[in-house]
RODRENGU-947842 format. One record per residue: x, y, z of N, C-alpha, C in turn. Coordinates in pm, whole numbers. Layout:
! residues N
     n.u     n.v     n.w    ca.u    ca.v    ca.w     c.u     c.v     c.w
       X       Y       Z       X       Y       Z       X       Y       Z
...
//
This chain:
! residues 377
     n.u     n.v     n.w    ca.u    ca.v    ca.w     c.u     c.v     c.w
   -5146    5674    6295   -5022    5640    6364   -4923    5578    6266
   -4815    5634    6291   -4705    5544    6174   -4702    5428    6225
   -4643    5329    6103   -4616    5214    6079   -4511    5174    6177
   -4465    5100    6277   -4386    5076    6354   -4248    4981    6241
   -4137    5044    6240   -4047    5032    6085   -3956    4849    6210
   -3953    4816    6080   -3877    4643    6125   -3768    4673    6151
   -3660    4618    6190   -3541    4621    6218   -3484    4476    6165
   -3365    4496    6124   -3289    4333    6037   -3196    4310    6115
   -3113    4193    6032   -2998    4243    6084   -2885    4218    6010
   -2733    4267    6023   -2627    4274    5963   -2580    4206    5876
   -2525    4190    5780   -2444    4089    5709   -2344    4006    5784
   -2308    4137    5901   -2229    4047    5994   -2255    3913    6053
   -2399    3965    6120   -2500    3821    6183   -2490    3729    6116
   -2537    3771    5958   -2552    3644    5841   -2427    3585    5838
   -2326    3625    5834   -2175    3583    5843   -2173    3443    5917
   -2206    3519    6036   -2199    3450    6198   -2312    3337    6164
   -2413    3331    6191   -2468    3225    6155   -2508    3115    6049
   -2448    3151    5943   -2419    3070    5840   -2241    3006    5876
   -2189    3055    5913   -2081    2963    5976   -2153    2878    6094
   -2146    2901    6203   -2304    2833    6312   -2322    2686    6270
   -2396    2750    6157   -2471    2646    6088   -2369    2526    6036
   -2273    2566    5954   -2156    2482    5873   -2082    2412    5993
   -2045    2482    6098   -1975    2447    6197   -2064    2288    6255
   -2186    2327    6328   -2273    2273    6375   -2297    2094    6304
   -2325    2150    6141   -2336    2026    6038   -2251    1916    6076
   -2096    1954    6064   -1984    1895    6090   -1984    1838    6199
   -2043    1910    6302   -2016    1808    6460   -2156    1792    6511
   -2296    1775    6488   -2396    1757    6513   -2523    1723    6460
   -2550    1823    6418   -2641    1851    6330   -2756    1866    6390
   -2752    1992    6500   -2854    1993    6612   -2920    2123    6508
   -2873    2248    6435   -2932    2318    6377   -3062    2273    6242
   -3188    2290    6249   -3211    2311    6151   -3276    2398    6059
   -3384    2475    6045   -3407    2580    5955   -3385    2698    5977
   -3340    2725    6144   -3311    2858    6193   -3222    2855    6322
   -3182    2942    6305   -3053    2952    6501   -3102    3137    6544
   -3105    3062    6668   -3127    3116    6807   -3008    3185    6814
   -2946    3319    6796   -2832    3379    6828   -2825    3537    6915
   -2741    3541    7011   -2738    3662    7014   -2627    3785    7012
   -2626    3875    6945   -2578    3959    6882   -2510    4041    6977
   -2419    4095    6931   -2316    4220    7006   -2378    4306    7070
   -2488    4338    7044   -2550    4409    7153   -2644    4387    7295
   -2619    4215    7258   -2716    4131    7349   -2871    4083    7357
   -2883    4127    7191   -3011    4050    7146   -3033    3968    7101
   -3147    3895    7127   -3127    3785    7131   -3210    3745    6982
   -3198    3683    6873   -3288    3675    6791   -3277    3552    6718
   -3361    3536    6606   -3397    3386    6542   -3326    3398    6443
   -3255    3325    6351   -3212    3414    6189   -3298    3276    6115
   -3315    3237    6012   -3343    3179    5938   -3230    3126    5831
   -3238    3015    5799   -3123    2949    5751   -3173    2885    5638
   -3091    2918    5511   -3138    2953    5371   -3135    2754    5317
   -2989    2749    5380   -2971    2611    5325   -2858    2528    5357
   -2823    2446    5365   -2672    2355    5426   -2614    2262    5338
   -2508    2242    5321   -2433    2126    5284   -2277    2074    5370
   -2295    1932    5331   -2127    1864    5413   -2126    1802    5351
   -1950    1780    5294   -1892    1709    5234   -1734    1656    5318
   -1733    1541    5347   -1606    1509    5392   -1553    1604    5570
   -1462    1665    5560   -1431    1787    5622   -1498    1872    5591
   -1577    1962    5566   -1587    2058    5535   -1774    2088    5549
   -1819    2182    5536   -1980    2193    5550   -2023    2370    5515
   -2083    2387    5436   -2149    2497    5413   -2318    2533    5498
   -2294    2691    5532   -2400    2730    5526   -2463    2815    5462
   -2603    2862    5450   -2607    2995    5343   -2741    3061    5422
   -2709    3214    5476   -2836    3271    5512   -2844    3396    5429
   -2981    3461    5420   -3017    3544    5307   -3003    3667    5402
   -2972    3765    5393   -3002    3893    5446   -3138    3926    5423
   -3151    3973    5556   -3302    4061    5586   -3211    4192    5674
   -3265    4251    5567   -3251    4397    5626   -3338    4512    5709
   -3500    4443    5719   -3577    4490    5786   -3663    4617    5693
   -3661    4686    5713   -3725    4790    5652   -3621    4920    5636
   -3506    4861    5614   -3420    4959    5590   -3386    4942    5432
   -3369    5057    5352   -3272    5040    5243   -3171    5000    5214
   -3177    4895    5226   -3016    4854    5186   -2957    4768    5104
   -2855    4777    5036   -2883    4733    4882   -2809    4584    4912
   -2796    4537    5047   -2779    4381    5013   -2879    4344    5109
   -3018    4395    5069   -3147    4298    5111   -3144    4203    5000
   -3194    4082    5074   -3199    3968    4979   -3067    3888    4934
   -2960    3927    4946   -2866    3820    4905   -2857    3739    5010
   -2776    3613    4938   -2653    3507    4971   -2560    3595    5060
   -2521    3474    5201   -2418    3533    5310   -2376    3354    5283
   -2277    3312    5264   -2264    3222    5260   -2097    3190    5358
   -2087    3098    5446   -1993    3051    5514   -1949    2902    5488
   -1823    2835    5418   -1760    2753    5433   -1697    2746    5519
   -1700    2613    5608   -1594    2611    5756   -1546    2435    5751
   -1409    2440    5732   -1332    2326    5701   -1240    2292    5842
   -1289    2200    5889   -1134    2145    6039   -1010    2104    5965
    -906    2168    5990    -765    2148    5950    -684    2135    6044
    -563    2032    5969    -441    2010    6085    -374    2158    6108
    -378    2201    5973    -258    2354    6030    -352    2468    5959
    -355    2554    6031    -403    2649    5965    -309    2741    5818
    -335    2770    5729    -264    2783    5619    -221    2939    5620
    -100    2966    5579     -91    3093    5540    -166    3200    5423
    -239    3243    5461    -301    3348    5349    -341    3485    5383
    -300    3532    5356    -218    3740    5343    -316    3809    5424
    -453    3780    5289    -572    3878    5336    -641    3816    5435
    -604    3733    5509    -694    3643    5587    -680    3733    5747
    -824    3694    5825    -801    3771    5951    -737    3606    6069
    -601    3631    6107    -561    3484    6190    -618    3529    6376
    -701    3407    6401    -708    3390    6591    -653    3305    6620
    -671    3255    6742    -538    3140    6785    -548    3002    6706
    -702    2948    6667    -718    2851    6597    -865    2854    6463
    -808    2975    6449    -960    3014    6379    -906    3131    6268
    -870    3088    6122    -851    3156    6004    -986    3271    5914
   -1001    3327    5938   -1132    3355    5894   -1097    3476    5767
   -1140    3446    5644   -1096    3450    5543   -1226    3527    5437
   -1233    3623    5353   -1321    3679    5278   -1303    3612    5146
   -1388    3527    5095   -1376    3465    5003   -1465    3525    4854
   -1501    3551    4744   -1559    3561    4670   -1703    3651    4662
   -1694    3745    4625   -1823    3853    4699   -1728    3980    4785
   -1605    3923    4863   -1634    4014    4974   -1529    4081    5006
   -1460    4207    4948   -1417    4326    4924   -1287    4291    5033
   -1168    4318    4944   -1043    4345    5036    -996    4489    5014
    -937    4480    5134    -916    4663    5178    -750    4692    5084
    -765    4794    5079    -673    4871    4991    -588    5002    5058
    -682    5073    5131    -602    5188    5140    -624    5204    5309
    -587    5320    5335    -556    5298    5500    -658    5423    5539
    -715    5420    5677    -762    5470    5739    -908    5372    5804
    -924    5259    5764   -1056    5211    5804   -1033    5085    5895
   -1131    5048    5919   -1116    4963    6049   -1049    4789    6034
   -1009    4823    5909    -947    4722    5861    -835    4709    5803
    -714    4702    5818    -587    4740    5772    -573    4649    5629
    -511    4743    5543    -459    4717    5385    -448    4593    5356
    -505    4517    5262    -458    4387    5217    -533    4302    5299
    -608    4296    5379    -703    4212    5449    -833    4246    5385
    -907    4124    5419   -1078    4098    5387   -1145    4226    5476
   -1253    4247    5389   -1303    4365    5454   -1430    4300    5531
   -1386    4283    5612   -1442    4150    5737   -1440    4273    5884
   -1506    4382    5915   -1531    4425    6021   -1508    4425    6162
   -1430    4429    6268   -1378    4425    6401   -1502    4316    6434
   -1654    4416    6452   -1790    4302    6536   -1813    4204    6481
   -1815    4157    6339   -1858    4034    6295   -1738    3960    6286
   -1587    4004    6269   -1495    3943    6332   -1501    3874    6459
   -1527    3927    6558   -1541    3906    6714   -1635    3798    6709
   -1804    3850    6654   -1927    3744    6675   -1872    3610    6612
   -1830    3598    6476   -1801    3477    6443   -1718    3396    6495
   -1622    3457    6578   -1496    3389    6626   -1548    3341    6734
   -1600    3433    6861   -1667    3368    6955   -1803    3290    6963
   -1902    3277    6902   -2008    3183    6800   -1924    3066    6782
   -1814    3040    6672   -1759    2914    6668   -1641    2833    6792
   -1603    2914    6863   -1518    2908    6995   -1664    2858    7066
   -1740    2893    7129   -1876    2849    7222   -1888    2721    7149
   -1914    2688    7035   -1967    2543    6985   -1839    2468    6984
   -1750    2484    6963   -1639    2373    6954   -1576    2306    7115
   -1614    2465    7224   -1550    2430    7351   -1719    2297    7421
   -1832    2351    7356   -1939    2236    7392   -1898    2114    7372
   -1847    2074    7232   -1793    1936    7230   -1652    1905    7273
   -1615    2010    7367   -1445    1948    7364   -1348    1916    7311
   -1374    2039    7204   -1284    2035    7084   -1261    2165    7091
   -1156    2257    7184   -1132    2415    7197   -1031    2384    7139
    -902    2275    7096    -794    2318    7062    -860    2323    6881
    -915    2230    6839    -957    2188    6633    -962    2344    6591
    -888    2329    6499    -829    2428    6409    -924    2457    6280
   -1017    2561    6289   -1112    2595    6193   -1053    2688    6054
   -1086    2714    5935   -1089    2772    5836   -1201    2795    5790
   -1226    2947    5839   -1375    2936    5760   -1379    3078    5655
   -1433    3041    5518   -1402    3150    5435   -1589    3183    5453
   -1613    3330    5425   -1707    3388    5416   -1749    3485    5263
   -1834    3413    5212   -1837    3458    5068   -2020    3479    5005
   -1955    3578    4940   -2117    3622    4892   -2161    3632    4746
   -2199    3563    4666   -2203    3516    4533   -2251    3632    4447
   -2297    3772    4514   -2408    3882    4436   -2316    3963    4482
   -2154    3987    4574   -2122    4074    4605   -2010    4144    4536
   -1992    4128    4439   -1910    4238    4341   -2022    4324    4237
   -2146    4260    4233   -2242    4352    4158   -2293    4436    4294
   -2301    4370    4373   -2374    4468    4464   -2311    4593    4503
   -2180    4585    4509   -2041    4620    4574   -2042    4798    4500
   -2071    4789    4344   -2084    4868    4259   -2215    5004    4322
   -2295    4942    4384   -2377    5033    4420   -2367    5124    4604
   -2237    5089    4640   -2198    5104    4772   -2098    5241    4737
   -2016    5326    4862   -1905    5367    4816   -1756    5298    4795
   -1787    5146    4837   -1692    5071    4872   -1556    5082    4741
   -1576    5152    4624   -1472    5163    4550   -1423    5294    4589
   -1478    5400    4600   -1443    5531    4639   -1336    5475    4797
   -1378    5415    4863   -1328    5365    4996   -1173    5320    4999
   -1195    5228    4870   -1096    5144    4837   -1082    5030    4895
   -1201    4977    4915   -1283    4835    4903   -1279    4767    4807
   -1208    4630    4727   -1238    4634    4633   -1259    4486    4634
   -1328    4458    4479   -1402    4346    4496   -1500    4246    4534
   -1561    4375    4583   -1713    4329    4654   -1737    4374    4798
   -1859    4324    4871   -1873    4413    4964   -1834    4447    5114
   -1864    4460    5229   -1781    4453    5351   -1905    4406    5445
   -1811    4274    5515   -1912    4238    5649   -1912    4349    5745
   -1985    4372    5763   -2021    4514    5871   -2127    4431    5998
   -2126    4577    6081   -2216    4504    6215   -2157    4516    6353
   -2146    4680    6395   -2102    4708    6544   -2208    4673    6647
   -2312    4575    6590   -2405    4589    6707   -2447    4421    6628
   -2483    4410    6498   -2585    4277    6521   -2718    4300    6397
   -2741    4450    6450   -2872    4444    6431   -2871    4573    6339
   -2961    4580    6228   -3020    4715    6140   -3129    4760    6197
   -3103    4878    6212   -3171    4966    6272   -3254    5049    6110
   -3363    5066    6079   -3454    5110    5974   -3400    5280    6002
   -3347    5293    5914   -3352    5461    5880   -3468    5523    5842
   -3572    5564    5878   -3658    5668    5878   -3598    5771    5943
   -3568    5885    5911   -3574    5996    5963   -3616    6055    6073
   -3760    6055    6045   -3888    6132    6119   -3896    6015    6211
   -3882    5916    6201   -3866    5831    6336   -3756    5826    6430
   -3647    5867    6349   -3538    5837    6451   -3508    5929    6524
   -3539    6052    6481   -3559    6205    6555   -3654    6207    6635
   -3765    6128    6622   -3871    6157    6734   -3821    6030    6832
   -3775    5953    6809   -3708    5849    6882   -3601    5907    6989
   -3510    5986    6916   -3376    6079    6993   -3394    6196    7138
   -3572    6247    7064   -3589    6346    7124   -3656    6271    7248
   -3746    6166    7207   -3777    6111    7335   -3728    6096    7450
   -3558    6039    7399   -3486    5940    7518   -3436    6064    7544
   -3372    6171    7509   -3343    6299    7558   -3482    6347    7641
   -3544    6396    7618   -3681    6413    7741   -3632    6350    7857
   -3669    6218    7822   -3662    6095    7919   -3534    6140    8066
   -3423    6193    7988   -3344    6212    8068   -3393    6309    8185
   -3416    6437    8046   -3410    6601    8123   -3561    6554    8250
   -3609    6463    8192   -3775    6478    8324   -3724    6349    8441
   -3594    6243    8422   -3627    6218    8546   -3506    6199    8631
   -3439    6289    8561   -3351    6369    8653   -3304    6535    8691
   -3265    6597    8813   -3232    6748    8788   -3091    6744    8725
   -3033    6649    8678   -2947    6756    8603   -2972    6781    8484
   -2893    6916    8480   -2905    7001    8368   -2760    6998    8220
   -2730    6825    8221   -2653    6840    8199   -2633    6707    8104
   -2593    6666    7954   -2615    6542    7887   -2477    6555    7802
   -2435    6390    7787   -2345    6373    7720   -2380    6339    7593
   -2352    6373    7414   -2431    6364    7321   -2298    6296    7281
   -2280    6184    7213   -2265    6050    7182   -2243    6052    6993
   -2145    6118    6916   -2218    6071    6780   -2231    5929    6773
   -2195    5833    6828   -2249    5684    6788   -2185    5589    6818
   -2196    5491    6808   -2189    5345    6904   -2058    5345    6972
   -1944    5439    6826   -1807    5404    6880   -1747    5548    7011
   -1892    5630    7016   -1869    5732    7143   -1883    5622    7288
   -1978    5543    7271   -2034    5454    7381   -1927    5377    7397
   -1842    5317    7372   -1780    5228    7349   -1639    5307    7412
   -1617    5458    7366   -1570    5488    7415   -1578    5599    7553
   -1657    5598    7588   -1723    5623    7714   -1667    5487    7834
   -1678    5402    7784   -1728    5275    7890   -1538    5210    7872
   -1443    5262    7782   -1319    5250    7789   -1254    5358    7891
   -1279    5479    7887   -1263    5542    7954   -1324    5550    8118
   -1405    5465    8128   -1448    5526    8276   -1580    5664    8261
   -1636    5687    8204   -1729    5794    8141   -1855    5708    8162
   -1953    5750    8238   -2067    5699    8280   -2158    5751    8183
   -2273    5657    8099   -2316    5657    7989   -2460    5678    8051
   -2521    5648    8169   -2603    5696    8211   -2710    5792    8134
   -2639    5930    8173   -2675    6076    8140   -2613    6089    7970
   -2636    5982    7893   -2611    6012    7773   -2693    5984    7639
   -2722    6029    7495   -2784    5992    7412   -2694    5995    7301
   -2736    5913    7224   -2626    5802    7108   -2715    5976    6920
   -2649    6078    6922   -2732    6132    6853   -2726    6091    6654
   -2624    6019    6696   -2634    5962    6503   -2609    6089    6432
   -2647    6118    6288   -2614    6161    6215   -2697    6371    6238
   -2768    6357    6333   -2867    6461    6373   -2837    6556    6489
   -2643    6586    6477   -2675    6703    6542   -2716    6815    6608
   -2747    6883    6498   -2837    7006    6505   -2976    7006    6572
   -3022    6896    6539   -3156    6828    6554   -3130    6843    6714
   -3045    6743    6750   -3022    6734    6873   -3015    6837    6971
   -2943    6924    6944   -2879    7103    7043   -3030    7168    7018
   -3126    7179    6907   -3255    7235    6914   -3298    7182    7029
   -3302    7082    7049   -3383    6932    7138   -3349    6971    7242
   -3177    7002    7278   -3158    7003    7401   -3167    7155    7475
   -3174    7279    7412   -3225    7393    7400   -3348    7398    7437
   -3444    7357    7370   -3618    7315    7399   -3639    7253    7488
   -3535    7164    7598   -3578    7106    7685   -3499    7176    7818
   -3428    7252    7823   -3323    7314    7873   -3243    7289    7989
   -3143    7212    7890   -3041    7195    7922   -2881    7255    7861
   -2796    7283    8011   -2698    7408    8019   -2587    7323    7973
   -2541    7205    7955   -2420    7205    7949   -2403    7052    7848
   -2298    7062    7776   -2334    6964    7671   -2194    6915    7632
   -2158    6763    7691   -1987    6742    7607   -2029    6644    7495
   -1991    6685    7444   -1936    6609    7279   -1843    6478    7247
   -1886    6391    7251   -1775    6289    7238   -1809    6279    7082
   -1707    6226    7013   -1699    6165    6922   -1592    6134    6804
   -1577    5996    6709   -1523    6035    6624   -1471    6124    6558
   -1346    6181    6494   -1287    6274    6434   -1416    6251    6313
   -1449    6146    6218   -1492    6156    6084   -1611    6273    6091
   -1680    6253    6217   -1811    6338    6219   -1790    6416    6308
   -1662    6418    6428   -1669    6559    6527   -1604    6701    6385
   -1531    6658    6296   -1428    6765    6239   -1576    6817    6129
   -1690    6708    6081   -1751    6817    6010   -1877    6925    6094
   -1863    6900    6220   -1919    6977    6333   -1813    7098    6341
   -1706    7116    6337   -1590    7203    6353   -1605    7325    6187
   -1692    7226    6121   -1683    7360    5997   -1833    7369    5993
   -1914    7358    6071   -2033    7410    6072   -2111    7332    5981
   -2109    7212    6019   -2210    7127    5965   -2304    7062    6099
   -2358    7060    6089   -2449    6988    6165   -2591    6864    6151
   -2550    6830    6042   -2635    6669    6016   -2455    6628    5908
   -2425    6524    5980   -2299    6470    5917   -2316    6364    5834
   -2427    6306    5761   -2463    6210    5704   -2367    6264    5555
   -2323    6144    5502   -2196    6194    5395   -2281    6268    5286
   -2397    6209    5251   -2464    6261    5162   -2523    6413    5146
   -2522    6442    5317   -2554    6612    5349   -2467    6676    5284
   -2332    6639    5369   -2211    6731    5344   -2076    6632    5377
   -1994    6683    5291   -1835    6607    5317   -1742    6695    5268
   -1711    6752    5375   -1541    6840    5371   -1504    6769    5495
   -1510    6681    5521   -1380    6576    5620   -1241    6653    5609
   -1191    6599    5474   -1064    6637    5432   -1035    6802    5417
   -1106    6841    5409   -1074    7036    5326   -1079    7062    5491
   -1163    7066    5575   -1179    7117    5668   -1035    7080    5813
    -988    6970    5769    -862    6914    5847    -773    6991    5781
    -731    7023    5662    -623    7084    5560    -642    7247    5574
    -738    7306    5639    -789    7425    5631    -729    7449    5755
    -758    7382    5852    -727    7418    5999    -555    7396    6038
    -542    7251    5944    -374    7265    5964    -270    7370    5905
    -351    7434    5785    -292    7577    5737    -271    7685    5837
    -372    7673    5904    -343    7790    6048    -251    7726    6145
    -212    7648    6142    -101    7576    6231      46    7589    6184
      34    7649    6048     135    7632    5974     193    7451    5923
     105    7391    5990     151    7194    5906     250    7253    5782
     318    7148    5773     434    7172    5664     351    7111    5535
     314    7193    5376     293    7210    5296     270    7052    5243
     396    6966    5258     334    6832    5198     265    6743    5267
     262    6814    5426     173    6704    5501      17    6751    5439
     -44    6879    5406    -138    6960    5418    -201    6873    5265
    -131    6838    5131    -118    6793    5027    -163    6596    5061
    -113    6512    5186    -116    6416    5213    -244    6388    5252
    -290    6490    5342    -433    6520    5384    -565    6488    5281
    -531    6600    5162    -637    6625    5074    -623    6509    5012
    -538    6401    5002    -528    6292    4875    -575    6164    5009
    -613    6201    5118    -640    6100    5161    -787    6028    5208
    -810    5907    5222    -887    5782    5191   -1001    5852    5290
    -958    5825    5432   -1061    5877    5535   -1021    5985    5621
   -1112    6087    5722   -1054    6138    5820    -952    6038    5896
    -942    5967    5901    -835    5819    6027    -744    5840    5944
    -746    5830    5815    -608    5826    5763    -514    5955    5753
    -593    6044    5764    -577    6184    5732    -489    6264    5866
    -521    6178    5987    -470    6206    6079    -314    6153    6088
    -289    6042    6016    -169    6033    6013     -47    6043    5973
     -84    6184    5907      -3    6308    5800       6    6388    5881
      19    6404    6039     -29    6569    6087      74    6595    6171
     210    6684    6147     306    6642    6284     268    6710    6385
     190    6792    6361     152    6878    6534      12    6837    6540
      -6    6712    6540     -73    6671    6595    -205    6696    6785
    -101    6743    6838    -206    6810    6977    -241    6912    6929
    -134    7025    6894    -239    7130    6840    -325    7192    6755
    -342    7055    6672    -434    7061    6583    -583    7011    6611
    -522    6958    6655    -658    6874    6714    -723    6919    6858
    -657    6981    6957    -707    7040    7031    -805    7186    6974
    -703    7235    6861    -804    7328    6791    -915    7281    6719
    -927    7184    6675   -1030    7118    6601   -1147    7093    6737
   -1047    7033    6822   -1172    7021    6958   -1256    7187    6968
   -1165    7302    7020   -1249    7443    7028   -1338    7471    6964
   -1309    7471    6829   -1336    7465    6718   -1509    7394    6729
   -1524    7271    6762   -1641    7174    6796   -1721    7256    6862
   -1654    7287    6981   -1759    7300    7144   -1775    7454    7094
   -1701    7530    7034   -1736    7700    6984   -1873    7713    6864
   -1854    7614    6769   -1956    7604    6705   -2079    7570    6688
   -2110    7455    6788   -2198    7403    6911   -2254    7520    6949
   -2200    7586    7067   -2182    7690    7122   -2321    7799    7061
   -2263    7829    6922   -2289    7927    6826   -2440    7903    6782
   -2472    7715    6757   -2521    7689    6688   -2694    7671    6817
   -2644    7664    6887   -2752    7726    7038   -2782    7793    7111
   -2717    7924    6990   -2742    8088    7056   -2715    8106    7163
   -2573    8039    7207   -2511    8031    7316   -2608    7992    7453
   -2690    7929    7431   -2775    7859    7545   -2711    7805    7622
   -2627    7682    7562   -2582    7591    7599   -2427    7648    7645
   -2332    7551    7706   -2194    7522    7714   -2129    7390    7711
   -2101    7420    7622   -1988    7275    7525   -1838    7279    7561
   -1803    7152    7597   -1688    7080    7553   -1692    6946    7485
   -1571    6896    7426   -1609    6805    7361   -1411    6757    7331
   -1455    6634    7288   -1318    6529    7271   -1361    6435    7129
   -1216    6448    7103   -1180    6364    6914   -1131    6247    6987
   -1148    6126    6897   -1058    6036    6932   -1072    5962    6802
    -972    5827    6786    -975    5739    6652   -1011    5631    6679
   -1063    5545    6583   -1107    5414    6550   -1035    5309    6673
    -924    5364    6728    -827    5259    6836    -898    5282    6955
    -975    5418    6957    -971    5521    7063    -902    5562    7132
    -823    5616    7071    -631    5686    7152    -735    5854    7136
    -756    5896    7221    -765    6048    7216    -691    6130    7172
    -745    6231    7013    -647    6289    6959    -664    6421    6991
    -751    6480    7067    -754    6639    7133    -872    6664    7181
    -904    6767    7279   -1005    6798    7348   -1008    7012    7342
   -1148    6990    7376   -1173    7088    7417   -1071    7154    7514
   -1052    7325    7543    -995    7366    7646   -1033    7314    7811
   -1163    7347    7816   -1259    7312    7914   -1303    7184    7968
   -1293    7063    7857   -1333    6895    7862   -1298    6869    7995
   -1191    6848    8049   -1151    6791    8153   -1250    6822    8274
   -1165    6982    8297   -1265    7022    8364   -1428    7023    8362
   -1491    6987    8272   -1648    7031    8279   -1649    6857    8304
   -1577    6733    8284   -1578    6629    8322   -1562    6592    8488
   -1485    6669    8553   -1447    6633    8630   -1537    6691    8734
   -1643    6785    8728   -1746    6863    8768   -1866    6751    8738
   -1869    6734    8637   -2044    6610    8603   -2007    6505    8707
   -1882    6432    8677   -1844    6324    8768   -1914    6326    8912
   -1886    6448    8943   -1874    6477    9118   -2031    6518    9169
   -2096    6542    9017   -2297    6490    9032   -2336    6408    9066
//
């Protein structure tokens, strides 16, 4: 029997609870070798806490990343959080500002450069979820003591993260200077392969045996769910398929099932549109050629088509495109046709693009309709 693989968790977490900790020092000092936290996805877990200091105003924490049994090249470092109470919160550029809470990438930790990522230009590459966890983590402890209005500064810095930074794509990205708090959920999930496919196919089973419909929503990943549950899209009848496509439409073929919508990101619905089907960057990456290919048949005007190929991410790439619906509605066909193709027409696909905001940038011909039919299941 295989090894049952660990799970870690984020740099984000480490973020979050090494502030916790600094925060805590300053007004208590109820933490000590570990905190009880739970994560964006609602788990609940222990972290371990590397080490503390307070001086005056101010108090450090430091937790080590555990990454679990995943590869990842900041197992073992320093997550370190300084958190200082101030009369005014200070002006500084790259800093992310909340109503009383500055939260700032200090030393280690990569400011953004170019556009298309979930972090706009000239800011700390400090992540939407570990943004959120840390802010609300230190908001919960300050409103305990009755201190919701005290004005925090807390910089987040990682002492190994410009060497580490080197072994990421974070320069290709245009990340620079070290690495990025990440963490849409909390938690690292161990990449094995052969586990996560037999994992996928399970909860797919799971569906097709204990219900009659013949019918599943395939999810590329957290930010399909997320956008499912913005929309009104019942997540129920759905599986989260990650980087395993293909894997998936075999799966759902072998278990047989007729009808299949597609949600997902442009970065990984558009390399489904040129006939890729495991979107992991390392498989394959025509993101860009394959958007510039399709806007050629649209006729896109020549220097938008040029803006495309020189650009950072699919997100950014989209915002070179002036015919925008009908590109992207073709990019949707395009999806659910190749799908389609790629399940010897077993199946019937529609499917929907959307961006990092989740503003929907085109759909299938059919989406609506094959939505508005599941609904009424």
């Amino acid at each position: 029997m295989d090894k049952e693989l660990k799970s870690g968790y984020t740099t984000g977490t480490c973020a979050t609870v090494a502030a916790l900790a600094a925060l805590d020092l300053l007004l208590e000092k109820e933490i000590e070798n570990s905190c009880i936290f739970t994560t964006l996805n609602g788990t609940t877990i222990e972290v371990p806490i590397e080490s503390k200091k307070k001086l005056d105003n101010w108090a450090r924490g430091v937790v080590i990343k555990d990454a679990g049994d995943d590869p990842d090249v900041t197992n073992g470092i320093e997550i370190v959080a300084k958190v200082k109470i101030v009369d005014e919160l200070p002006d500084i550029k790259k800093a992310h500002r909340f109503n009383n809470i500055l939260l700032v990438g200090g030393r280690g930790v990569g400011v953004v450069t170019k556009k298309g990522l979930k972090v706009e230009p000239g800011k700390s590459a400090i992540n939407p979820g570990p943004q959120e966890m840390i802010v609300k983590a230190l908001t919960e402890l300050l409103e305990k003591h009755g201190m919701s209005h005290t004005k925090l500064l807390v910089y987040i810095y990682v002492p190994k993260g410009r060497e580490k930074a080197l072994k990421t794509f974070n320069g290709k990205l245009g990340i620079l200077g070290g690495i990025s708090i990440l963490g849409s959920t909390g938690i690292v999930k161990p990449m094995s392969e052969e586990a996560l496919q037999s994992s996928m196919f399970a909860e797919l089973k799971v569906l097709k045996e204990n219900s009659d419909r013949d019918w599943v929503l395939f999810l590329f990943g957290n930010h399909g769910k997320q956008f499912c549950i913005d929309n009104n899209i019942d997540i129920e009848q759905s599986v989260v398929t990650s980087n395993f496509i293909g894997f998936m439409i075999d799966s759902a073929v072998k278990l047989g099932f007729k009808k299949i919508m597609l949600i997902g990101h442009i970065g990984k619905a558009i390399k489904v549109a040129g006939g890729i089907f495991n979107t992991h960057s390392r498989v394959a990456d025509a993101r860009l050629e394959i958007i510039a290919a399709n806007a050629v048949s649209i006729d896109e005007p020549r220097e938008n088509i040029l803006k495309v190929l020189e650009s950072n991410t699919a997100e950014e790439a989209c915002e070179y495109i002036s015919k925008k619906a009908e590109l992207f509605n073709l990019i949707g066909n395009k999806v659910a046709k190749r799908s389609s193709e790629f399940s010897r027409e077993a199946i019937e696909f529609e499917a929907v693009l959307f961006n990092y905001k989740g503003d929907i940038l085109g759909s299938s011909d059919g989406f609506y309709k094959m939505l508005e039919e599941l609904k009424g299941e």
